[in-house]
PyMOL Python script that loads the backbone (N, CA, C, O; Angstrom):
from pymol import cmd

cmd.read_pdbstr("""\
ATOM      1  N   UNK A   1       0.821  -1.202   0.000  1.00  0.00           N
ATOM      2  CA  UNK A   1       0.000   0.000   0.000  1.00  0.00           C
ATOM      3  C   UNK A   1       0.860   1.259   0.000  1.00  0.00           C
ATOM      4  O   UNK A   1       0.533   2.403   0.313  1.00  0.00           O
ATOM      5  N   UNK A   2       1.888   0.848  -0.369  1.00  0.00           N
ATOM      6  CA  UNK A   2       3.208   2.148  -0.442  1.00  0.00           C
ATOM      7  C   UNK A   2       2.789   3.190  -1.761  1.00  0.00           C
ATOM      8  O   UNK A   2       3.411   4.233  -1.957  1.00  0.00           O
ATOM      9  N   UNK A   3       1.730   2.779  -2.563  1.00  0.00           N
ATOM     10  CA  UNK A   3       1.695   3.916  -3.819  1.00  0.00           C
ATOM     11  C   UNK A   3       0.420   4.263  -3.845  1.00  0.00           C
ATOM     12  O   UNK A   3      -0.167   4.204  -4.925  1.00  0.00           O
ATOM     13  N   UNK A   4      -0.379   4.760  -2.487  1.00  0.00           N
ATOM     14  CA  UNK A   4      -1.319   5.752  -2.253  1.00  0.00           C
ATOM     15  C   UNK A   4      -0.912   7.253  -2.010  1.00  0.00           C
ATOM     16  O   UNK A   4       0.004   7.563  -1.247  1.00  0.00           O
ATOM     17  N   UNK A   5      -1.439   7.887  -2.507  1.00  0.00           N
ATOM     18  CA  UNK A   5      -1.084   9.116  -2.684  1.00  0.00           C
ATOM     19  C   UNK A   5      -1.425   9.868  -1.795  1.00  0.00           C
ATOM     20  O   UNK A   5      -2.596   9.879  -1.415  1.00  0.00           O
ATOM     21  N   UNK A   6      -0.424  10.721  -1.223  1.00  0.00           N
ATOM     22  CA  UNK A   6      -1.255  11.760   0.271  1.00  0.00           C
ATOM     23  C   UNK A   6      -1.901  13.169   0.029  1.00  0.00           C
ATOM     24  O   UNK A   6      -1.186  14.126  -0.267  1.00  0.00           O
ATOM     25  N   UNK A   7      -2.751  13.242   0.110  1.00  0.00           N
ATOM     26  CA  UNK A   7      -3.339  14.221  -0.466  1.00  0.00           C
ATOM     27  C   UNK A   7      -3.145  15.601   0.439  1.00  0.00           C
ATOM     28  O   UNK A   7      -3.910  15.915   1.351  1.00  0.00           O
ATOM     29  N   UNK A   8      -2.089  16.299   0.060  1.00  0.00           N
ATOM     30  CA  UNK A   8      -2.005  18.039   1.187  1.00  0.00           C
ATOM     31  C   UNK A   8      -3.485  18.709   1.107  1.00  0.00           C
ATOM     32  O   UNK A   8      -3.742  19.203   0.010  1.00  0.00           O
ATOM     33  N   UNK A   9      -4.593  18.811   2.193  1.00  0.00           N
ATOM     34  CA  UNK A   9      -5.704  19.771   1.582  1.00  0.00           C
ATOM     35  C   UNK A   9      -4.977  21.301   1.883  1.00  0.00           C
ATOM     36  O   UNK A   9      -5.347  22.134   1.055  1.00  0.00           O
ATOM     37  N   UNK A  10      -4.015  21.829   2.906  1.00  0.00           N
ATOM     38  CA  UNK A  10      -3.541  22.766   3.186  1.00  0.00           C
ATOM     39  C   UNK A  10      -5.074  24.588   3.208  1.00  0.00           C
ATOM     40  O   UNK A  10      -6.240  24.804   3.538  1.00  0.00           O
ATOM     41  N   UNK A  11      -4.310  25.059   2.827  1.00  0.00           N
ATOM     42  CA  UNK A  11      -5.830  26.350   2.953  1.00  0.00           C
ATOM     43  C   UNK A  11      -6.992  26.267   2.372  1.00  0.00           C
ATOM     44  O   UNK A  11      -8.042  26.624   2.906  1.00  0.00           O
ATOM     45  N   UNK A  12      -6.876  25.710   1.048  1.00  0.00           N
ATOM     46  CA  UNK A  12      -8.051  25.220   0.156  1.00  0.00           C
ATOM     47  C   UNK A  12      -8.902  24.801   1.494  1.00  0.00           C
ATOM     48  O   UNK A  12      -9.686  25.626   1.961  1.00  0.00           O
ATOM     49  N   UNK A  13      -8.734  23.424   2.153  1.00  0.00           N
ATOM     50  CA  UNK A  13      -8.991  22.819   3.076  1.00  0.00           C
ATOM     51  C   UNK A  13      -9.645  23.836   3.923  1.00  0.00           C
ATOM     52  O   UNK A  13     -10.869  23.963   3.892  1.00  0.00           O
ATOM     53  N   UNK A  14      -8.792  24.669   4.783  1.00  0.00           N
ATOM     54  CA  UNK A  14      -9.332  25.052   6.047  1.00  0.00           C
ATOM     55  C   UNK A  14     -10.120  26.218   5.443  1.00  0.00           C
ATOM     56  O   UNK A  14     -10.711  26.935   6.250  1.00  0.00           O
ATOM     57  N   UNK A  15     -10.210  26.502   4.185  1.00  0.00           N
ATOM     58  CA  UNK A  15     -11.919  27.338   4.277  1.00  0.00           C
ATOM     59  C   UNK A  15     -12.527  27.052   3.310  1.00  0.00           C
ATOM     60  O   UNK A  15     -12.981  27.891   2.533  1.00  0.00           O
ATOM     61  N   UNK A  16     -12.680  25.483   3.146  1.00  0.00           N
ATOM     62  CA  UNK A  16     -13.712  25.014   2.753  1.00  0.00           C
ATOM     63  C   UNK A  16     -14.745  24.432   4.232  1.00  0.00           C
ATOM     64  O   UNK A  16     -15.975  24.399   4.200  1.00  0.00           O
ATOM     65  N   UNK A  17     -14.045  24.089   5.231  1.00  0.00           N
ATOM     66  CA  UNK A  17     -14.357  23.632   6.709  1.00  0.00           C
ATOM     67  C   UNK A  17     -14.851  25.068   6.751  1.00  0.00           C
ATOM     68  O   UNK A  17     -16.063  25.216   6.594  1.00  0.00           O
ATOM     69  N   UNK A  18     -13.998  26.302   6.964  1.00  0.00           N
ATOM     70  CA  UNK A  18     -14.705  27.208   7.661  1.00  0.00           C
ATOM     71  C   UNK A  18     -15.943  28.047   7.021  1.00  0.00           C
ATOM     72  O   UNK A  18     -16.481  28.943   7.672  1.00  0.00           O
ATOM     73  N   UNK A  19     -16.266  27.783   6.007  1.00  0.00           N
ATOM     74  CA  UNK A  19     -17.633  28.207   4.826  1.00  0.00           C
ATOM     75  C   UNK A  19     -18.316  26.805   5.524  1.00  0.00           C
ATOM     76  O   UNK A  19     -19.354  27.042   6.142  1.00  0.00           O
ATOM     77  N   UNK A  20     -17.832  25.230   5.512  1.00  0.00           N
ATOM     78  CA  UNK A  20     -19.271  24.390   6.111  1.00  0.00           C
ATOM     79  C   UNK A  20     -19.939  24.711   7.371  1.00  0.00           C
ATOM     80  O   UNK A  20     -21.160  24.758   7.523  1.00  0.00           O
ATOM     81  N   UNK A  21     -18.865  24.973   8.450  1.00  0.00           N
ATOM     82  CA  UNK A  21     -19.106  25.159  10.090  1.00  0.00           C
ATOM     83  C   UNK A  21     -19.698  26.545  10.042  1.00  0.00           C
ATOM     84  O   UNK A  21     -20.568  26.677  10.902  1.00  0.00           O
ATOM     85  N   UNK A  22     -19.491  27.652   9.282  1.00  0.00           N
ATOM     86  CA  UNK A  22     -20.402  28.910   9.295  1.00  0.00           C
ATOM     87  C   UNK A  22     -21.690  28.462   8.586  1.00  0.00           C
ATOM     88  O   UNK A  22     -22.563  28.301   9.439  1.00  0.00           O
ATOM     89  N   UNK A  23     -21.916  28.330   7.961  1.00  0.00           N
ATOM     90  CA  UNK A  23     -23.409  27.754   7.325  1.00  0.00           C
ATOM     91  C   UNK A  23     -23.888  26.647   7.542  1.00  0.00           C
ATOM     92  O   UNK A  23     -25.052  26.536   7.156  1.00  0.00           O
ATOM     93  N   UNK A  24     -23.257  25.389   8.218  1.00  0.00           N
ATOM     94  CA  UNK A  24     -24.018  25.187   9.500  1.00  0.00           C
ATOM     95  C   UNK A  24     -24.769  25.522  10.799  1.00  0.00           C
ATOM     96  O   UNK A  24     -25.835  25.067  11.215  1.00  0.00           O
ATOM     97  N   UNK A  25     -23.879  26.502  11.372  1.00  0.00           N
ATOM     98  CA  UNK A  25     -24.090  27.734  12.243  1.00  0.00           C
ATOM     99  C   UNK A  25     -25.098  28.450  11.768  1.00  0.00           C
ATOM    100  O   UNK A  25     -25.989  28.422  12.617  1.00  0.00           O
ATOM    101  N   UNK A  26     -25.460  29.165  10.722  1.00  0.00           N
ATOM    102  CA  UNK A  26     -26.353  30.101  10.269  1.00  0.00           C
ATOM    103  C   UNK A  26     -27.950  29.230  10.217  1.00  0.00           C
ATOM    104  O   UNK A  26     -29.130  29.548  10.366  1.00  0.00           O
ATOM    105  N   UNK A  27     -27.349  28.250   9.981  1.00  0.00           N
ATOM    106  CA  UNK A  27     -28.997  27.087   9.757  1.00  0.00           C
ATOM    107  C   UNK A  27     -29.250  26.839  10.838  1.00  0.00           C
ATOM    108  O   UNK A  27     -30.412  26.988  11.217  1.00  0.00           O
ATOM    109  N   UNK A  28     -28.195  26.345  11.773  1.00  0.00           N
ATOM    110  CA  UNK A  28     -29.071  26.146  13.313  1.00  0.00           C
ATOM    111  C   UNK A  28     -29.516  27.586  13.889  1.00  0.00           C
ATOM    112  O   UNK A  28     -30.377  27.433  14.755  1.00  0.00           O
ATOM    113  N   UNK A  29     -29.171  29.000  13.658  1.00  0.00           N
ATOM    114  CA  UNK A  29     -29.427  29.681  14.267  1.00  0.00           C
ATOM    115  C   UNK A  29     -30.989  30.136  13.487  1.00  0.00           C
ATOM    116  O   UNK A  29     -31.805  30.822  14.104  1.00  0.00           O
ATOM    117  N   UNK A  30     -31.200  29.735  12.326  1.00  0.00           N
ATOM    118  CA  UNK A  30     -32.076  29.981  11.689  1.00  0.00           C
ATOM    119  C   UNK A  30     -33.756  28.972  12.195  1.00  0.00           C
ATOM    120  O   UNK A  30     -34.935  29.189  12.476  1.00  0.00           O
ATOM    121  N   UNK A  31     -32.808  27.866  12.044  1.00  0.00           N
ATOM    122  CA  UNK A  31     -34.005  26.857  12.523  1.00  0.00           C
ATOM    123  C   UNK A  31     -34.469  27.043  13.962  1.00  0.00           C
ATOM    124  O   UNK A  31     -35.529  26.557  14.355  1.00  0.00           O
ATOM    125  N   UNK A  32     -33.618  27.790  14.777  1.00  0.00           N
ATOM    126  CA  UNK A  32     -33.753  28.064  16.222  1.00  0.00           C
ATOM    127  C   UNK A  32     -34.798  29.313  16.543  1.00  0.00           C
ATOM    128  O   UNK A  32     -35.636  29.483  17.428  1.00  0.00           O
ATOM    129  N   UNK A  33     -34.343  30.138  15.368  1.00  0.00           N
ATOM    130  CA  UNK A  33     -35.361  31.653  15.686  1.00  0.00           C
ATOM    131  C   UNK A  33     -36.566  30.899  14.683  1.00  0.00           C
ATOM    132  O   UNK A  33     -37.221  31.900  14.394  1.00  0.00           O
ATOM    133  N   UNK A  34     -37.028  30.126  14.210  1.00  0.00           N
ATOM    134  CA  UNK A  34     -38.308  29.884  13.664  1.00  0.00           C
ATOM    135  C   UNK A  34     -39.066  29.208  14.659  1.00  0.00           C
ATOM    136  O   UNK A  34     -40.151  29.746  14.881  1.00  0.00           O
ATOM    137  N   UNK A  35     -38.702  27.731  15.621  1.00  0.00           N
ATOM    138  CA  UNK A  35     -38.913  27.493  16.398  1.00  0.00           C
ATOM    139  C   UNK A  35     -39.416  28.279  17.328  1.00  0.00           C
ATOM    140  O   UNK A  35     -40.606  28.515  17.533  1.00  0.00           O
ATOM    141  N   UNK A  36     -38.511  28.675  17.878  1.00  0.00           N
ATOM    142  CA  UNK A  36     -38.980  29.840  19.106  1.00  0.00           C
ATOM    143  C   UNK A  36     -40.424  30.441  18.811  1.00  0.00           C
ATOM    144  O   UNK A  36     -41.364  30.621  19.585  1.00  0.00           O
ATOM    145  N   UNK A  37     -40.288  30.730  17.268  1.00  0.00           N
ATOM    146  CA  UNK A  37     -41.402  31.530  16.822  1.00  0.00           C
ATOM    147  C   UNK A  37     -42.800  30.666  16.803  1.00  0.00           C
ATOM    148  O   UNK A  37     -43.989  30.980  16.852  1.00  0.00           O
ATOM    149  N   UNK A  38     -42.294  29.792  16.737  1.00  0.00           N
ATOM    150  CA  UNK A  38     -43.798  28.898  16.292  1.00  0.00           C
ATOM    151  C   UNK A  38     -43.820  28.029  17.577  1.00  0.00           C
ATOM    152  O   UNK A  38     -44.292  26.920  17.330  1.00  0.00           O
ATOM    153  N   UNK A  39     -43.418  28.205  19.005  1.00  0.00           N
ATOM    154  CA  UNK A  39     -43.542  27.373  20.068  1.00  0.00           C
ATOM    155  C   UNK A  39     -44.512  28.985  21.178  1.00  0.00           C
ATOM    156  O   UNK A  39     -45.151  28.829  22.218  1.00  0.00           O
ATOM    157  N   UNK A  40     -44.319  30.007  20.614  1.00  0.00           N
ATOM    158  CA  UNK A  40     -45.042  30.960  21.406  1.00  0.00           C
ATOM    159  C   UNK A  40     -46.443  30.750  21.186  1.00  0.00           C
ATOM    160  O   UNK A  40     -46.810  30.195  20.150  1.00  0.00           O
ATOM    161  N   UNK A  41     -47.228  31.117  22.011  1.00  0.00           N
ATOM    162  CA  UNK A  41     -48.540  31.292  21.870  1.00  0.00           C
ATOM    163  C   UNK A  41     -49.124  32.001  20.501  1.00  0.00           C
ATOM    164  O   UNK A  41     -48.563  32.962  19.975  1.00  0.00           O
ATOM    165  N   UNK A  42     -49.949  31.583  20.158  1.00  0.00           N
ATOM    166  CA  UNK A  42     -50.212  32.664  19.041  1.00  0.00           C
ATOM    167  C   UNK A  42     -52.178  33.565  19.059  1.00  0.00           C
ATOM    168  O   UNK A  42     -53.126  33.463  18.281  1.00  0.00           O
ATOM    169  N   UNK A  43     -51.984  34.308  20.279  1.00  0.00           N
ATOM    170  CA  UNK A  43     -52.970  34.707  20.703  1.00  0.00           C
ATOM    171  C   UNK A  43     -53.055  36.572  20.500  1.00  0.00           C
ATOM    172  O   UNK A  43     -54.085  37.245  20.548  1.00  0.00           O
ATOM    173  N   UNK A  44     -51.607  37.086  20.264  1.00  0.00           N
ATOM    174  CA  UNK A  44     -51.411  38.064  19.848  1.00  0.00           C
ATOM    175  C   UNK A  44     -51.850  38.601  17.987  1.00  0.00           C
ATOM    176  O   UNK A  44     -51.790  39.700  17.436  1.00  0.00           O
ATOM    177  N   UNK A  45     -52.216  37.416  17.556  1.00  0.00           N
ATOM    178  CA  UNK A  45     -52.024  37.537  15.710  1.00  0.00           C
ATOM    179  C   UNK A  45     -53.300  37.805  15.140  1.00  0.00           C
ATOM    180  O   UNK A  45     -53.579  38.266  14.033  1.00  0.00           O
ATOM    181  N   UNK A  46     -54.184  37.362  16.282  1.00  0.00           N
ATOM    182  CA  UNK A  46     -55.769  37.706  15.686  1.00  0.00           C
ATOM    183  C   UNK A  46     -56.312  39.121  15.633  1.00  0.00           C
ATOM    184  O   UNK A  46     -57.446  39.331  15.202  1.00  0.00           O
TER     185      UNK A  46
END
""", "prot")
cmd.dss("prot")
cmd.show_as("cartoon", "prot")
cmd.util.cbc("prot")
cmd.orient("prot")
């Protein structure tokens, strides 16, 4: 198994991770403020 090739991801790499983990982030914070929204009472809307 000596002629597998090692692949450097180097910066390419670390912001392609840091574009997934931010827009991961943005979706949970998104799915979190809709929630919230739709777990309140909704007695104010009428």
């Amino acid at each position: 198994m000596s002629d597998t090739t090692n692949i450097n991801t180097g910066v390419a790499g670390s912001l392609v991770m840091i574009v997934l983990t931010a827009a991961f982030v943005i979706l949970l914070v998104s799915f979190y403020r809709r929630y919230k929204r739709a777990s309140k009472p909704e007695n104010d809307q009428e």
